[in-house]
C-alpha positions as a printed Julia matrix, in Angstrom:
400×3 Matrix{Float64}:
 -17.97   3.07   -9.9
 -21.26   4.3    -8.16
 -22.03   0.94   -6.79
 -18.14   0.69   -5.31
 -18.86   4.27   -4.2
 -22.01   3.56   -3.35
 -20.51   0.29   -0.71
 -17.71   3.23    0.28
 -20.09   5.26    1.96
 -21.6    2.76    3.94
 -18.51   1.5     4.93
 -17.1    4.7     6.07
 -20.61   5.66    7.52
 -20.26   2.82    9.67
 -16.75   2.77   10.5
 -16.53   6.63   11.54
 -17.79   6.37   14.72
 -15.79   3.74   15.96
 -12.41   5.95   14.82
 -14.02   8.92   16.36
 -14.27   7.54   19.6
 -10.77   5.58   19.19
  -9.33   8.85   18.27
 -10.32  11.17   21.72
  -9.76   8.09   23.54
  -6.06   7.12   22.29
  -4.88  10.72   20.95
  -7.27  12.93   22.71
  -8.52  14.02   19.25
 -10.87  16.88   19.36
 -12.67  17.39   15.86
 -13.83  21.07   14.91
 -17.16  22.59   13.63
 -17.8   20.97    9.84
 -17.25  23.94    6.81
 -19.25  25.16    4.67
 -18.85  24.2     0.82
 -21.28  23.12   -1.92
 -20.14  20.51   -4.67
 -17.33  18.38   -4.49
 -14.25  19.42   -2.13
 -10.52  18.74   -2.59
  -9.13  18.48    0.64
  -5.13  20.01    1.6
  -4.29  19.13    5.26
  -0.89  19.33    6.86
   0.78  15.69    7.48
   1.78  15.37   11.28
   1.29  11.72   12.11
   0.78   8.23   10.52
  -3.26   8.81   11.52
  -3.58  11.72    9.28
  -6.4   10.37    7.21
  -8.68   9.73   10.29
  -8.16  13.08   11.96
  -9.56  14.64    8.6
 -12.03  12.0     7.94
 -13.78  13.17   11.43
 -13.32  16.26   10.68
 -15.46  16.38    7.47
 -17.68  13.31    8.52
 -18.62  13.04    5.22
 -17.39  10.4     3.16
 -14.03  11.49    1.02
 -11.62   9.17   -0.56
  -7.46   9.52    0.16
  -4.44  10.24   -1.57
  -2.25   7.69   -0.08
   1.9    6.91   -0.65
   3.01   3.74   -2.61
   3.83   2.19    0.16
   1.05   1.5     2.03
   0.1   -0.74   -1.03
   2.26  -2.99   -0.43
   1.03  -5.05    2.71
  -0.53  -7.82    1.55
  -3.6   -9.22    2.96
  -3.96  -5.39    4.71
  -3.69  -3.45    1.35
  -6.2   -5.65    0.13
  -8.18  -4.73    2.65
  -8.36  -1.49    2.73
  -8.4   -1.02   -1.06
 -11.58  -3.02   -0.54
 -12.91  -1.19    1.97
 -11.52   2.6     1.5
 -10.11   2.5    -2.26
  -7.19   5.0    -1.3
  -5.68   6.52   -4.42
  -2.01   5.64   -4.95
   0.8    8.12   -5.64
   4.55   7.64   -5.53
   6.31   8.96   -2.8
   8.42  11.05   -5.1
   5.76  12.82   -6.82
   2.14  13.49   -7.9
   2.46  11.39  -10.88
  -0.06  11.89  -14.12
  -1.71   9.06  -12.95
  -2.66   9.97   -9.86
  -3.91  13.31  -11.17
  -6.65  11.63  -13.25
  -7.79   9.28  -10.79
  -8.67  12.73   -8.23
 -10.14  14.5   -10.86
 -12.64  11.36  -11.73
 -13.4   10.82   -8.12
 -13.96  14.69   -7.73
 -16.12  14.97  -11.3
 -18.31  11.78   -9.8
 -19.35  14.08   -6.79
 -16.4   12.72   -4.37
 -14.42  14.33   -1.89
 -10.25  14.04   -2.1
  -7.98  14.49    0.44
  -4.41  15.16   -0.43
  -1.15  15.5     2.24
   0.25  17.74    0.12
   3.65  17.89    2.23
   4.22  14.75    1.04
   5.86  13.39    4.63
   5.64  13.85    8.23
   8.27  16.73    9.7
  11.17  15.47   11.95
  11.69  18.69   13.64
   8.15  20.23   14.44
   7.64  22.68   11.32
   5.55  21.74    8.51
   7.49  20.85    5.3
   6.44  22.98    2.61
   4.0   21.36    0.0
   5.51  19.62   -3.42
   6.13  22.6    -6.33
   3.18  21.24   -8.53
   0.6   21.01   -5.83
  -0.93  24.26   -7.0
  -1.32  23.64  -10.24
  -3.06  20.41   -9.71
  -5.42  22.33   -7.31
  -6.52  24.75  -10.01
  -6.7   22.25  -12.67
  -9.14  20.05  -10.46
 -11.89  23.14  -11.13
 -13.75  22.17   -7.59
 -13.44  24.24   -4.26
 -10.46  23.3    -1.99
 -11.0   23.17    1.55
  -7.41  23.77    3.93
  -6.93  21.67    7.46
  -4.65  22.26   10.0
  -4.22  19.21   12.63
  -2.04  20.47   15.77
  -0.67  18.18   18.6
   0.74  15.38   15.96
   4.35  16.22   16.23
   4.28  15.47   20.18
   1.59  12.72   20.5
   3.21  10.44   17.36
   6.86  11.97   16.69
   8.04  10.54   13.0
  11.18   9.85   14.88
   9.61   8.33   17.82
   8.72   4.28   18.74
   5.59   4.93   20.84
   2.44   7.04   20.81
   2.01   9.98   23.77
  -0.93  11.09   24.83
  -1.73  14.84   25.22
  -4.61  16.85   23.03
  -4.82  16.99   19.51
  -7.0   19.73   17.74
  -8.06  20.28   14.17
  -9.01  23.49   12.57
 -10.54  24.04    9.0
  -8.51  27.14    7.61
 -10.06  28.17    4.71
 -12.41  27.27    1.63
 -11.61  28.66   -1.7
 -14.05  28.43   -4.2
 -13.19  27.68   -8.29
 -13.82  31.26   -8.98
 -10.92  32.59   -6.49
  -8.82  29.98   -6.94
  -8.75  31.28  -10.95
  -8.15  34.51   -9.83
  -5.05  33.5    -7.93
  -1.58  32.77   -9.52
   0.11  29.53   -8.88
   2.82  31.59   -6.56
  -0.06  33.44   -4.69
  -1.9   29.81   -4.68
   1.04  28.13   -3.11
   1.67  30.91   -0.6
  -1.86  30.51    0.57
  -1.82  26.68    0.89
   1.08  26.67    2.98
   0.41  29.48    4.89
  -2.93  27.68    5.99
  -1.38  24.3     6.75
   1.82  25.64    8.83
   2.66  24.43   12.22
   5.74  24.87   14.25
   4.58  22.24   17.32
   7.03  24.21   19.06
   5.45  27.69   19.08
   2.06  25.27   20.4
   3.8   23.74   22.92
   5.38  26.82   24.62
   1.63  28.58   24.83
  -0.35  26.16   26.41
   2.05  23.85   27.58
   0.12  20.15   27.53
   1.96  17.66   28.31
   2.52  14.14   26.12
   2.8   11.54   28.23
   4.11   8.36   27.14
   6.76   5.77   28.06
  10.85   5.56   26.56
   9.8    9.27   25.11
  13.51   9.23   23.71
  13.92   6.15   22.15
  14.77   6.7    18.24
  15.58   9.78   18.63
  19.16   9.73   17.03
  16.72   9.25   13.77
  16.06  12.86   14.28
  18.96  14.13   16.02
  21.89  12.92   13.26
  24.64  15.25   14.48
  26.51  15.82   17.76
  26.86  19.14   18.73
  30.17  18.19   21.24
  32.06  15.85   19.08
  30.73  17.14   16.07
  30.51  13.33   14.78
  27.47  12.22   12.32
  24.97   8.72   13.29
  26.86   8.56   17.01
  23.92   9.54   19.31
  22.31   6.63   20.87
  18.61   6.73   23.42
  17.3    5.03   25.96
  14.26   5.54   27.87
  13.32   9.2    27.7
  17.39   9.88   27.83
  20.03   9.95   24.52
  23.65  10.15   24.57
  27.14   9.93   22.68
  29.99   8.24   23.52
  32.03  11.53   23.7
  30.2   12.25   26.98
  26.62  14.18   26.04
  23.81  13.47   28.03
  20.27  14.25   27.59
  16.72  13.93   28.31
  13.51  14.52   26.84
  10.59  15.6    28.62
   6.7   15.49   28.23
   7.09  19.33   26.73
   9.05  18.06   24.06
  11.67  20.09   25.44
  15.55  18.73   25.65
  17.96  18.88   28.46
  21.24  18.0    29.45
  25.25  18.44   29.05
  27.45  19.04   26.43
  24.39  20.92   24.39
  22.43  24.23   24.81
  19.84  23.44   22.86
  16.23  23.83   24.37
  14.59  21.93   21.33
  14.36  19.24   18.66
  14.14  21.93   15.94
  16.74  24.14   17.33
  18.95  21.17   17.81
  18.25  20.24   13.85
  18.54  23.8    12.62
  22.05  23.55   13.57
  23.16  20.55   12.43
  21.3   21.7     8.99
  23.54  24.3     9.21
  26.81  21.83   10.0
  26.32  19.25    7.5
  25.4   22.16    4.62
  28.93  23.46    5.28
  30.65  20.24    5.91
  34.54  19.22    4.11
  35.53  15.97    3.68
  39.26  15.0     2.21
  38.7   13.41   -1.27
  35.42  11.89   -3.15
  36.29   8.58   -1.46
  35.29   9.62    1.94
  32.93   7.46    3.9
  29.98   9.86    5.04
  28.39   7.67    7.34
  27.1    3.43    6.97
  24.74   1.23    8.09
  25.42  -2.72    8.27
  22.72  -5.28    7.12
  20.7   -3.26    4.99
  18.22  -4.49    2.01
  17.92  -2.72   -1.1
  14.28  -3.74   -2.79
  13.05  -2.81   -6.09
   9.24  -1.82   -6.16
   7.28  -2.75   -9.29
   3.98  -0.94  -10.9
   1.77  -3.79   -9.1
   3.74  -2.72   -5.26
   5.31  -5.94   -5.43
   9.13  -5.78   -4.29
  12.12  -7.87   -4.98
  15.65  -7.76   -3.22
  18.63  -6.79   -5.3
  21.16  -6.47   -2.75
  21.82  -6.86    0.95
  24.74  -5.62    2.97
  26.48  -2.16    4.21
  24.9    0.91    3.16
  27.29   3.72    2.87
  27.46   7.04    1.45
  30.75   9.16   -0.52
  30.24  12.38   -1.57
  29.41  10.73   -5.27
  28.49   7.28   -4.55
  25.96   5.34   -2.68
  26.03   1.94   -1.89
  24.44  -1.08   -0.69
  26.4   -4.45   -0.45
  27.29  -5.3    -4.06
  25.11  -2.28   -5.76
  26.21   1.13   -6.27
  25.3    3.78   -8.12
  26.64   7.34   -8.49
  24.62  10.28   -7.25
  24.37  11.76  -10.22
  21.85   8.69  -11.46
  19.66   8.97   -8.89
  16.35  11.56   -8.56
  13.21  11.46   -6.69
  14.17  11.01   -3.61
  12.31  11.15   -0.19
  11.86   9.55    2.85
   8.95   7.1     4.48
   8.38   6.17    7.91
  11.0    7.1    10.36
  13.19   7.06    7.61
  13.11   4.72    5.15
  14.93   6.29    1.81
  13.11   5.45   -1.63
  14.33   6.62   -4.57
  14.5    6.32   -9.02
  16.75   6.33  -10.85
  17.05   7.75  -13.89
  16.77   4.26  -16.16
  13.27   4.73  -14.53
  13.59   1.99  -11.54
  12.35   2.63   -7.91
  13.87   1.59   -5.23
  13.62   1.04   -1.36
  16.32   0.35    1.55
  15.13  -0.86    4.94
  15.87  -3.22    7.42
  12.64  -3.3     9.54
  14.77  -4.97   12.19
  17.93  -2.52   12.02
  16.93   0.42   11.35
  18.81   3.69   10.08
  18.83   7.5     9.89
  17.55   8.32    6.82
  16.96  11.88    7.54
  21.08  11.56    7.75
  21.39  10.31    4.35
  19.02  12.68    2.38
  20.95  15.74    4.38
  24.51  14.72    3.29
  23.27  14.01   -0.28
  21.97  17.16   -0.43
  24.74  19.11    0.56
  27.18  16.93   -1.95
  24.83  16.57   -4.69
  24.24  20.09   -5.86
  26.7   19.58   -8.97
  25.29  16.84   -9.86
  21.67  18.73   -9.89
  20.13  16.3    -7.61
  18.69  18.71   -5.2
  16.54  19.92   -7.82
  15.41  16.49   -8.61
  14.81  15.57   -5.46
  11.2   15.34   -4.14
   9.81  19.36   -3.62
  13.38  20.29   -3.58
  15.3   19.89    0.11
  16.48  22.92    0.18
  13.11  24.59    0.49
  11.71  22.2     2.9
  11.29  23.47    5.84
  12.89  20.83    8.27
């Protein structure tokens, strides 16, 4: 391990300039003043954009390994790569599994620093997502200082939702350091208050006080990933973009402007997040005839089983479509009832177990859907089947 480490550090030495520069030129990344910590740190930041891990890594410039999803392990001649390189620690999406647990605390007892997204996915709205239910426990089992990063400017420059990068001004400030003695001295509530107190955003509240602009091209394209329900026709997965516009075939309009702010007809919404709030609100409360009710589909969808080793396999192909008990894709089904751990990756991707212990994934890199859509509706017709709970950090207290 302390050669490997040893290589690590000489690759990230070298390599940090070069993203640091990359970083002010592309995002217009500005880094703040290093803390101040002795020993080992483990690392919280807030999860904004799909470049996470070098915003931080300049922010510390010194060398720290990364808790990284399951997925990113799972790209061939690039995973190799950059487990070769970087050594990123897997997790499951789902979860900060037992295994991933060990393999920070022996990077943090050899004298490494650990970085851990502890929101477990990028926000679709602008807020932060509130941090998975065991994340302070694992903090104050680790017995090393943790260190809290906030990165602001994500949401706008590299929307989850969105299909290209904008350019504006993207900040990072280090929050607070809490050292093993007052981490002891704080409960796991007061712990998890304090974490996700330091890492909140709402890109919203940002935008509106110093008003930079994010300048890109088609800034509304792939929106409808975000934006699942229409406010005039009250229909779900209608809303289609264009450009920097979006629209329904009942008539809305709208555009969306370097701000991030909305416009149009058929809507009064001023925002993404007030826009979601709503249809939060809308689907939670949403009737439906009978059990047999189509929800909302997708055509030409792939359902993939992932393996231990990140290999995948396809074990069905067709429609995806959810009831309020069933969900489906071409010949497989399953009720909801069987399923648990479920979350979202990319723009939208769902992944899921279920409770025989298999993990799956349905995409369509090609065709994609609104996944944010599906994980919604199950929520609000799952709750007697206890799903919600099961679910990864429990929708109903993320923060959307």
């Amino acid at each position: 391990m302390k050669n490997n480490a040893r290589f690590h550090k000489i690759v990230y030495k070298i390599v940090l300039p070069i993203i640091r520069a990359l970083s002010l030129l592309i995002f217009g990344f500005y880094r703040p003043p290093k803390p101040q910590f002795d020993g080992p740190l483990l690392i919280i930041s807030n999860h904004v954009t799909h470049y996470d891990y070098f915003f931080v890594g300049i922010s510390l410039r010194e060398h720290l390994y990364f808790v990284a999803s399951e997925h990113a392990f799972r790209r061939k001649y690039l995973s190799r790569i950059l487990r070769f390189l970087f050594a990123p620690i897997p997790h499951s999406k789902a979860a900060l599994g037992v295994s991933t647990v060990l393999n920070i605390k022996r990077k943090l007892a050899a004298g490494h620093n650990v970085c851990i997204f502890a929101e477990g996915g990028c926000s679709f709205n602008g807020q932060s997502i509130k941090t998975v239910s065991s994340t302070a426990k694992v903090v104050r089992s680790m017995g090393v200082s943790l260190a809290t990063i906030r990165i602001k400017g994500g949401y706008f420059t590299n929307p989850r939702w969105g299909k290209y990068l904008r350019r504006g001004r993207m900040v990072a400030e280090w929050v607070n350091v809490y050292t093993p003695e007052q981490l002891k001295a704080m409960s796991y509530e007061e712990l998890d208050s304090a974490i996700n107190q330091d890492i909140f955003v709402d890109a919203y509240e940002e935008v509106e006080t110093k008003r930079i602009a994010y300048k890109g091209k088609n800034l509304a394209e792939n929106i409808e990933f975000t934006l699942v329900m229409c406010p005039q026709c009250k229909q779900l997965n209608r809303l289609k973009s264009k450009g920097n516009e979006f629209f329904c075939a009942c008539g809305l309009r709208g555009k969306y402007d370097v701000f991030g702010g909305i416009r149009g007809k058929g809507f009064t919404f001023r925002s993404i997040k007030d826009w979601d709030i709503w249809q939060r609100g809308a689907i939670a409360n949403l009737k439906v005839p009978d059990q047999q009710t189509v929800l909302c589909s997708d055509p030409n969808q792939y359902l993939m089983e992932v393996s231990p080793d990140h290999s995948t396999r396809r074990v069905a192909y067709g429609e995806l479509s959810l009831t309020p008990s069933r969900l489906t894709i071409g010949q497989w089904s399953s009720p909801l009832r069987d399923l648990s751990r479920l979350a979202l990756i990319k723009q939208g991707y769902i992944v899921f177990s279920t409770r025989d212990g298999h993990f799956f994934e349905i995409r369509n890199h090609r065709q994609k859907y609104a996944g944010y859509l599906y994980v919604l509706l199950m929520e609000r017709f799952s709750k007697h089947y206890d799903l919600t709970r099961r679910m990864y950090g429990g929708l109903s207290s993320i923060q959307y």
